[in-house]
NUVEX-760170 format. One record per residue (C-alpha): residue number from 1; residue in three letters; x, y, z. Coordinates in Angstrom, 3 decimals. Layout:
N
{drenpa NUM; volo ALA; u X; v Y; w Z} .
...
***
This chain:
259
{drenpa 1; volo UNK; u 0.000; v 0.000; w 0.000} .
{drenpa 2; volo UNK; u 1.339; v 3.570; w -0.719} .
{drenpa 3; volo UNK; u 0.415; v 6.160; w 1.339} .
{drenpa 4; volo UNK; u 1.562; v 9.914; w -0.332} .
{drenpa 5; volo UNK; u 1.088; v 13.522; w 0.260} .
{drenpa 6; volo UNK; u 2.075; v 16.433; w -2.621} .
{drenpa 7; volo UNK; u 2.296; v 19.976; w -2.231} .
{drenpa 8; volo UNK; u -0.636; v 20.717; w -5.684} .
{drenpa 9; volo UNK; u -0.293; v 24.694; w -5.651} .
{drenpa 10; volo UNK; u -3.966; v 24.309; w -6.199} .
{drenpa 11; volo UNK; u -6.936; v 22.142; w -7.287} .
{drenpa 12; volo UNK; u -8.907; v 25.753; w -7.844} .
{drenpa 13; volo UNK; u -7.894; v 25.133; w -11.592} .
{drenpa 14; volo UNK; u -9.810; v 23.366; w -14.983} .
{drenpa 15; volo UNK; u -8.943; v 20.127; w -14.880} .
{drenpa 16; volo UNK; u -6.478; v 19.712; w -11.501} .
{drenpa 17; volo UNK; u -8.579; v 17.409; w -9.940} .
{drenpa 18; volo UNK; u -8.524; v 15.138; w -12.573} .
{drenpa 19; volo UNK; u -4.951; v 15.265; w -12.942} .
{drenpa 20; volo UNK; u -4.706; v 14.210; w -9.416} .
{drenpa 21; volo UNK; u -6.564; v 11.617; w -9.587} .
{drenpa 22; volo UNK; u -4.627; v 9.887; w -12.950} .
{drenpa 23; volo UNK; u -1.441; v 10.519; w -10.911} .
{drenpa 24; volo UNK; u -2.640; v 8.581; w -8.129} .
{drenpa 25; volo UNK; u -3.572; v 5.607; w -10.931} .
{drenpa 26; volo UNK; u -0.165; v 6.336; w -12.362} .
{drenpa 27; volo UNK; u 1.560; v 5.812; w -9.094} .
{drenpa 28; volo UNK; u -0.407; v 3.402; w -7.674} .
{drenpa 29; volo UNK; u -0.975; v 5.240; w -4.971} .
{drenpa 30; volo UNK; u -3.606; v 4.172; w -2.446} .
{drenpa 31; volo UNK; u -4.492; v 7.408; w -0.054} .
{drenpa 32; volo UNK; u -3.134; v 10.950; w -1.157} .
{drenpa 33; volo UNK; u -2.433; v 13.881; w 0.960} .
{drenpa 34; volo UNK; u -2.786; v 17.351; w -0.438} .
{drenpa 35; volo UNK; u -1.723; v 20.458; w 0.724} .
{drenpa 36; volo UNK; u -2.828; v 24.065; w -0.793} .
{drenpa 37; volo UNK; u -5.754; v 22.929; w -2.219} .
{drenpa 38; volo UNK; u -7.347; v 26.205; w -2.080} .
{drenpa 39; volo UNK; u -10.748; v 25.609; w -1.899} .
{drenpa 40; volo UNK; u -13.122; v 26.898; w 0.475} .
{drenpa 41; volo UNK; u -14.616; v 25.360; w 3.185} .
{drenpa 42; volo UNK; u -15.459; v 21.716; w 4.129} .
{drenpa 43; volo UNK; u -17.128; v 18.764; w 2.758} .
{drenpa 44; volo UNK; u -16.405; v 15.218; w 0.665} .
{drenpa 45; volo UNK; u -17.291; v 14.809; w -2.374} .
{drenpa 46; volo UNK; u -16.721; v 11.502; w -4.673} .
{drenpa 47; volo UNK; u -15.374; v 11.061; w -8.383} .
{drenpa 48; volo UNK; u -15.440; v 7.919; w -9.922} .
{drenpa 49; volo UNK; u -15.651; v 5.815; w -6.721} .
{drenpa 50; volo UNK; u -12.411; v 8.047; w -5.359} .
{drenpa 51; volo UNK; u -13.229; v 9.917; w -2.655} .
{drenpa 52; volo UNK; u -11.428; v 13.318; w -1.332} .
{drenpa 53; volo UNK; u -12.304; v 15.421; w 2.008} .
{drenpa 54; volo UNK; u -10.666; v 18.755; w 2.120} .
{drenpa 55; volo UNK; u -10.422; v 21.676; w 4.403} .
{drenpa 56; volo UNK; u -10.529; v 25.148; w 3.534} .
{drenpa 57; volo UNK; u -10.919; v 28.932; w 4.696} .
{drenpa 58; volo UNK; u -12.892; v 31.396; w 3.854} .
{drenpa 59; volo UNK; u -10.578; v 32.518; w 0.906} .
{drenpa 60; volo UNK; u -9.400; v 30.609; w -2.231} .
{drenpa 61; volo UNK; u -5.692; v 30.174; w -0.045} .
{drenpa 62; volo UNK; u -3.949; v 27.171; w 1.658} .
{drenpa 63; volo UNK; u -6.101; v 24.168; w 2.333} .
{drenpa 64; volo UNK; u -5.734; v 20.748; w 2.675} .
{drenpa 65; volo UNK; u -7.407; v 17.337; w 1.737} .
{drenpa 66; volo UNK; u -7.287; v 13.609; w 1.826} .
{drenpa 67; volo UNK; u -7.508; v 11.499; w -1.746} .
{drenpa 68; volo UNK; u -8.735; v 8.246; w -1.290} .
{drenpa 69; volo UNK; u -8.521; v 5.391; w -4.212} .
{drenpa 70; volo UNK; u -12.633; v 3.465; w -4.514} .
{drenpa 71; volo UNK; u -11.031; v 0.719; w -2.407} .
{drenpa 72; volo UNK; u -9.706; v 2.006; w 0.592} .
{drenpa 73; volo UNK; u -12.620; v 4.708; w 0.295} .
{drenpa 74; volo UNK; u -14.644; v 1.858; w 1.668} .
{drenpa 75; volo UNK; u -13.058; v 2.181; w 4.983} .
{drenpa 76; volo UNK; u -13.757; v 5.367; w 5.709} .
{drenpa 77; volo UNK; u -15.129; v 6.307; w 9.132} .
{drenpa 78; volo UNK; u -15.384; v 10.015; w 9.201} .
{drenpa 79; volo UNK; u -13.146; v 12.852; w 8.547} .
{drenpa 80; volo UNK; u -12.405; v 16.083; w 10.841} .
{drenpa 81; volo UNK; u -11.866; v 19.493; w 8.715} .
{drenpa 82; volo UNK; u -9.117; v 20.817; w 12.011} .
{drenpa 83; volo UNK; u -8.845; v 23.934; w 9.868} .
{drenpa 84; volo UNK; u -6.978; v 25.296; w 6.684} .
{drenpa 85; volo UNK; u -4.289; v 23.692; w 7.333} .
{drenpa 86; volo UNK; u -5.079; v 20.468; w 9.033} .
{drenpa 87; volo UNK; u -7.535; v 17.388; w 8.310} .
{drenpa 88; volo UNK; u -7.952; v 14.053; w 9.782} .
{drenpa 89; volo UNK; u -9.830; v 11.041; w 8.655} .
{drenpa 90; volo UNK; u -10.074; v 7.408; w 10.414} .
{drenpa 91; volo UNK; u -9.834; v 4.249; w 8.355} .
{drenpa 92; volo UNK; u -11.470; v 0.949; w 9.618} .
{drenpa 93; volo UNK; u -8.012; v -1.603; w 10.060} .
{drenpa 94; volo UNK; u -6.511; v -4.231; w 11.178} .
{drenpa 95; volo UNK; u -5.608; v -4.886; w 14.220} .
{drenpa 96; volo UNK; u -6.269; v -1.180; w 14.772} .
{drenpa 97; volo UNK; u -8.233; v 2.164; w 12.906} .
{drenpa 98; volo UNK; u -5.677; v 4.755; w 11.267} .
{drenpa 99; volo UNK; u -5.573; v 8.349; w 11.153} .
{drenpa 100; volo UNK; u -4.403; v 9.982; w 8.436} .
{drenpa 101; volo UNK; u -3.461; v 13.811; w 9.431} .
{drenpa 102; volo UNK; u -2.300; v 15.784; w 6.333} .
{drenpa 103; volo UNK; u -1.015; v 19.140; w 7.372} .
{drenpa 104; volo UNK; u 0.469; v 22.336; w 5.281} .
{drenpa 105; volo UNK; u 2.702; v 24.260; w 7.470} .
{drenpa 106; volo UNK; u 3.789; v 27.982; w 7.473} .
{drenpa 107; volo UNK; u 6.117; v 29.240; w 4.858} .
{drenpa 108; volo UNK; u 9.086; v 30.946; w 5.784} .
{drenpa 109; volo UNK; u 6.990; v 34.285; w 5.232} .
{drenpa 110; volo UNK; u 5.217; v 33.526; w 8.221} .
{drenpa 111; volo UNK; u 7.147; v 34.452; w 11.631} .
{drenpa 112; volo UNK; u 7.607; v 31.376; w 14.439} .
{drenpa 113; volo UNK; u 4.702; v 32.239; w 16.161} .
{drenpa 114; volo UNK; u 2.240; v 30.937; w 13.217} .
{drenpa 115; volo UNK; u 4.629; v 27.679; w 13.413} .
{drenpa 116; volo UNK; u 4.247; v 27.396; w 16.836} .
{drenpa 117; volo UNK; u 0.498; v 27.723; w 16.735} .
{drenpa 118; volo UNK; u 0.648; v 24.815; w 14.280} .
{drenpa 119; volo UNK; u 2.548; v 22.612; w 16.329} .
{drenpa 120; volo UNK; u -0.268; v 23.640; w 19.616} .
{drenpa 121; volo UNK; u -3.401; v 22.797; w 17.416} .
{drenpa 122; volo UNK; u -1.578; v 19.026; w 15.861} .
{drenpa 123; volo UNK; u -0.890; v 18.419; w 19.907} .
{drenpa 124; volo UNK; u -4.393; v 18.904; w 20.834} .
{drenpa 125; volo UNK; u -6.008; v 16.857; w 17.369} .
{drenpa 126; volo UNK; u -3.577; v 14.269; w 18.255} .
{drenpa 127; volo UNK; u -5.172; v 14.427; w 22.272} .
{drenpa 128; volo UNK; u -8.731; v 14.249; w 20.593} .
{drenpa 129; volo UNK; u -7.699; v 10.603; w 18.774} .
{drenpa 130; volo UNK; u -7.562; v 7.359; w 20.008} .
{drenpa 131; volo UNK; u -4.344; v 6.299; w 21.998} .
{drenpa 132; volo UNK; u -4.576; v 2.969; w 19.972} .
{drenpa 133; volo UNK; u -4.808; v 4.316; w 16.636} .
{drenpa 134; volo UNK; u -2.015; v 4.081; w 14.034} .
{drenpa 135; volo UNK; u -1.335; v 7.690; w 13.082} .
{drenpa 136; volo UNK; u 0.522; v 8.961; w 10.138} .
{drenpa 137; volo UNK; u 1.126; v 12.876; w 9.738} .
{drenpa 138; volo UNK; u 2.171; v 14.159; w 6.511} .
{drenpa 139; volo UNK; u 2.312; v 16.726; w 4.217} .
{drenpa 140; volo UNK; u 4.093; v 20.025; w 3.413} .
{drenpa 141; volo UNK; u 6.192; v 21.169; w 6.871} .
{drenpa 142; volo UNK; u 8.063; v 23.491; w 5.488} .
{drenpa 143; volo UNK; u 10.763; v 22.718; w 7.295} .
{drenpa 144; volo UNK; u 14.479; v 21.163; w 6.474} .
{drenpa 145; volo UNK; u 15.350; v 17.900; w 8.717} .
{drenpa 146; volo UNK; u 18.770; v 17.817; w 7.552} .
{drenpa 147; volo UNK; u 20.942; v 14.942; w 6.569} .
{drenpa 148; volo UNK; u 22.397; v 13.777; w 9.956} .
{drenpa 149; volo UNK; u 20.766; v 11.323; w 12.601} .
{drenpa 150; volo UNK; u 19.013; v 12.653; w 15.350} .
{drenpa 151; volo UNK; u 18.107; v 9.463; w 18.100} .
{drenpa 152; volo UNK; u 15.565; v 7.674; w 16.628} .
{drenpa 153; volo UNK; u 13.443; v 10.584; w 15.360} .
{drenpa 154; volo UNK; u 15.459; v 11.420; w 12.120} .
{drenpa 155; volo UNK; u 17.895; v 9.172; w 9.865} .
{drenpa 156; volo UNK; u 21.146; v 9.725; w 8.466} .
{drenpa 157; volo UNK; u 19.514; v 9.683; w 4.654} .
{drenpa 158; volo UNK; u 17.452; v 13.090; w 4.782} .
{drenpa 159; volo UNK; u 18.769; v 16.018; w 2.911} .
{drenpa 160; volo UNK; u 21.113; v 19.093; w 3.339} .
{drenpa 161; volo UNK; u 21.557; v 20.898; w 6.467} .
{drenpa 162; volo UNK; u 18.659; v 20.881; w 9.347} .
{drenpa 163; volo UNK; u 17.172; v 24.800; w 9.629} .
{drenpa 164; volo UNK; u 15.284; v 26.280; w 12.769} .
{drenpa 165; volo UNK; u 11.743; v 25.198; w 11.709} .
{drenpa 166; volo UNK; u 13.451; v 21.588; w 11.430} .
{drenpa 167; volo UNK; u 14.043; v 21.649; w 14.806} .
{drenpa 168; volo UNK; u 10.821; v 22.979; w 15.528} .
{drenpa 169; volo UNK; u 9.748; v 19.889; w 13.499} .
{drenpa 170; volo UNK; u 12.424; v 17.552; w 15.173} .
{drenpa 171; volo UNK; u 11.167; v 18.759; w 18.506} .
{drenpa 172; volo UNK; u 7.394; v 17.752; w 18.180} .
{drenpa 173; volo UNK; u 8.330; v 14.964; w 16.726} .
{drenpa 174; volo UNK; u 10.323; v 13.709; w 19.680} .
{drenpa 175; volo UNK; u 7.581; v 15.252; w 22.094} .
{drenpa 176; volo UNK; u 5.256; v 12.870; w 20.316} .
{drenpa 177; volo UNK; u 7.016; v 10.110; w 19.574} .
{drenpa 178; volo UNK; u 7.350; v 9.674; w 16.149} .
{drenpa 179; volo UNK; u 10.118; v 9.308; w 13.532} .
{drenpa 180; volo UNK; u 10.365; v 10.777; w 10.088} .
{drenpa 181; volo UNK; u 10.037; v 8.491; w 7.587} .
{drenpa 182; volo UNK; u 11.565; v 9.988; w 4.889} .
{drenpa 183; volo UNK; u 15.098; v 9.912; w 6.473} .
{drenpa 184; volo UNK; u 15.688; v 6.549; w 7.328} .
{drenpa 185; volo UNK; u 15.818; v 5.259; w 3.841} .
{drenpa 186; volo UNK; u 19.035; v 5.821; w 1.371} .
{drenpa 187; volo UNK; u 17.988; v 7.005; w -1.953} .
{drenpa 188; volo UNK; u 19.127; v 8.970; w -4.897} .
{drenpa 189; volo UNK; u 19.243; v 12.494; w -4.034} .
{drenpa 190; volo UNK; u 16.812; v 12.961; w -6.910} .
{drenpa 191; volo UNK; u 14.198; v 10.692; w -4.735} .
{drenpa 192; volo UNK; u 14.647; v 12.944; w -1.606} .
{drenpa 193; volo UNK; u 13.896; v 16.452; w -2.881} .
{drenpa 194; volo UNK; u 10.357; v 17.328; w -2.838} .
{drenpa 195; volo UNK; u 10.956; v 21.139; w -3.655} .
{drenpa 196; volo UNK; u 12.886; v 23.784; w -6.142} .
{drenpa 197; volo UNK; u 13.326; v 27.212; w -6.203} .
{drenpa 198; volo UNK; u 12.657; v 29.011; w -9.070} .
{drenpa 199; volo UNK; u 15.159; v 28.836; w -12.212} .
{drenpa 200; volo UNK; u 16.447; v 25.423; w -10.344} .
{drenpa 201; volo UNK; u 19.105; v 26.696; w -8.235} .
{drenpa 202; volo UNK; u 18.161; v 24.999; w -4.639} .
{drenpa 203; volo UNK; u 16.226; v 21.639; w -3.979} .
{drenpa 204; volo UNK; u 15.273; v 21.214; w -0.875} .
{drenpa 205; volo UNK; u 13.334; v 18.157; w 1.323} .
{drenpa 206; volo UNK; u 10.384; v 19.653; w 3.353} .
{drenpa 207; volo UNK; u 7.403; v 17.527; w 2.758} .
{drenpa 208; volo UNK; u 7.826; v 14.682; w 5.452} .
{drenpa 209; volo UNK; u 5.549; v 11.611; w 6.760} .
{drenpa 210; volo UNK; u 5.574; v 10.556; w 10.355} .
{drenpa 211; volo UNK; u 5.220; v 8.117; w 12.062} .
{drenpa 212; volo UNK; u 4.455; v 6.456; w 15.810} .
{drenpa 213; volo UNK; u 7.869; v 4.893; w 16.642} .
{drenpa 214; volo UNK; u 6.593; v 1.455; w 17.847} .
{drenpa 215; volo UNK; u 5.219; v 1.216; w 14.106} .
{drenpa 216; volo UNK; u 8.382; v 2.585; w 12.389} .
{drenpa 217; volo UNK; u 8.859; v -1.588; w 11.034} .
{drenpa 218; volo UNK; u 5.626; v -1.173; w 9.025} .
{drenpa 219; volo UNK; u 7.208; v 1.360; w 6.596} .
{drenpa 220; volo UNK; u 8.903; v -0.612; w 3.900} .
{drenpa 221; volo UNK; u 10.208; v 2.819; w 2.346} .
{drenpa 222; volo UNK; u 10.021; v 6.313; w 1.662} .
{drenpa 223; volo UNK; u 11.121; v 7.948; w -1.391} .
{drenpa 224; volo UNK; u 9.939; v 11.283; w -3.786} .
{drenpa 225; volo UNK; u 8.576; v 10.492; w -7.011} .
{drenpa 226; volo UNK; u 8.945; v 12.555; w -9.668} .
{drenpa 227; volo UNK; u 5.941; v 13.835; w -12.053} .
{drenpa 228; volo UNK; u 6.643; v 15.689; w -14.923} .
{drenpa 229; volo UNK; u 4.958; v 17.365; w -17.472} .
{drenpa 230; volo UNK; u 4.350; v 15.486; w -20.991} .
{drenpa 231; volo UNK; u 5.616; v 18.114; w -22.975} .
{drenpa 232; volo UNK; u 8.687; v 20.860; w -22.256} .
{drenpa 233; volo UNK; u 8.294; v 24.513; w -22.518} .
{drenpa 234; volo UNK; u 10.913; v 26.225; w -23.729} .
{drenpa 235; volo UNK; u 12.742; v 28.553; w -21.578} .
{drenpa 236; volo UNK; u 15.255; v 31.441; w -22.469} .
{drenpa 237; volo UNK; u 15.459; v 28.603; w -26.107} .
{drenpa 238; volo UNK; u 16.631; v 25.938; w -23.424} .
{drenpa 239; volo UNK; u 14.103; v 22.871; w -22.981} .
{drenpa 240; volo UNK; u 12.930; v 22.341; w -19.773} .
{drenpa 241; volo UNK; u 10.695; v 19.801; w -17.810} .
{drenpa 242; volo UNK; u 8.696; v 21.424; w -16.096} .
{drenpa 243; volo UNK; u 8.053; v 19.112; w -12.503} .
{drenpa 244; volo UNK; u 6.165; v 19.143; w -9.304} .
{drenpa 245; volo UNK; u 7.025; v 16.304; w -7.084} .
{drenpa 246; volo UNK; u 4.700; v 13.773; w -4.823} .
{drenpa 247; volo UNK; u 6.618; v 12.796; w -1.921} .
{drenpa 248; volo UNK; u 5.290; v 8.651; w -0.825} .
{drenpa 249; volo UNK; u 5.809; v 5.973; w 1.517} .
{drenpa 250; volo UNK; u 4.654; v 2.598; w 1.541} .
{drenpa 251; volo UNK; u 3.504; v 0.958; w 4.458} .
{drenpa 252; volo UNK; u 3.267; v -3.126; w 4.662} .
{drenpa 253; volo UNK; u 0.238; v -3.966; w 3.801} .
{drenpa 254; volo UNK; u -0.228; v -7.241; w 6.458} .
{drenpa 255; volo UNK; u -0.234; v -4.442; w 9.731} .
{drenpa 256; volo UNK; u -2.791; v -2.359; w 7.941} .
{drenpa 257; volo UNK; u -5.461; v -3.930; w 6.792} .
{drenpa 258; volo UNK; u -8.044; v -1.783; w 5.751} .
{drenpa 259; volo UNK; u -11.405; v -3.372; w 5.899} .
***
């Protein structure tokens, strides 16, 4: 089973939903976390037997949401719109339910204290859930981990150089107890990157999924995939592939059985 989250700039476009959902089908992914989804509100609506709840504002800004494929959609208990920038659903499993928290953290326009808040209203959703529950947090943190082990929260096989919101992030996660996924896998530097800068001069690893340490065996890996567009645009008469990235993790199927 592959469990994903990807940063979409927005589904408040012709035709982005769609294009979601065939790059779920492309990469075979089961349950799909999206950040900036920038659509107002709250609700679920269903496409083709997939199924997506989302949380919004009042504006056409951030938002996030929760793709599911027709199959797993079938285990859906109920979803909790947190706010713009965090959703939960619970999944009927086996031997226990799942949350699924996708989040979309501050950008580095934001000061700390928007960061912080974050941090205080994931503490109390995680308070509101079941102490049993497997829970998996994902999505866009904003935030650089850095390429060198910390305990048992972050691997040796992240990326670059950790930055104050990754310790932020580092922090909760150790307050919690959870690890981050992405950094205990080695992989192509190409397959860690879930973010560039504009004209390609930095590539960076912020988008992250967590997990509950005493479930850390059930991830079999973590890796970015790479989608890019079918056909270049030329830039300055160079060819370029224009690419947005979905950043997945695939969890062993036999500890999560989704009924």
């Amino acid at each position: 089973m592959k469990i994903a989250t990807w940063n979409v700039r927005t589904l408040n476009q012709k035709g982005k939903f769609e294009n979601v959902k065939m790059e779920m089908t492309r990469m075979k992914v089961d349950i799909l976390g999206l950040a900036e989804v920038r659509w107002k509100g709250a609700d679920k609506i269903i496409s083709d037997g997939y199924k997506m709840v989302f949380s919004g504002g009042n504006l056409h800004e951030r938002g996030v949401g929760i793709m599911l494929t027709p199959n797993i959609a079938k285990s859906l208990k109920g979803f909790w719109p947190v706010s713009d920038r965090i959703i939960v659903t619970t999944l009927s499993s086996k031997p226990f339910d799942t949350n699924i928290i996708q989040v979309y953290a501050p950008t580095t326009d934001h000061d700390d204290t928007e960061v912080e808040a974050l941090y205080e209203e994931l503490d109390k959703t995680l308070q509101q859930l079941k102490s049993t529950n497997i829970k998996i947090i994902m999505g866009d943190f904003n935030a650089k981990v850095g390429a060198r082990r910390i305990g048992n929260t972050v691997g040796s096989h992240g990326l670059g150089e950790i930055n104050e919101r990754g310790e932020m992030l580092v922090g909760w996660c150790q307050e919690n107890d959870l690890v981050v996924a992405n950094t205990w896998f080695e992989n192509h530097p190409r397959r860690k990157w879930t973010w560039i800068s504009p004209g390609d001069k930095y590539r960076n690893q912020i988008d992250y999924v967590l997990i509950q340490s005493r479930f850390r065996n059930a991830v079999l890996s973590a890796k970015t995939g790479l989608k890019r567009t079918k056909k270049p645009k030329r830039i300055c008469n160079l060819k370029k592939a224009l690419h947005n990235t979905i950043a997945y993790t695939v969890i062993k199927i036999i500890f999560a059985c989704f009924l």
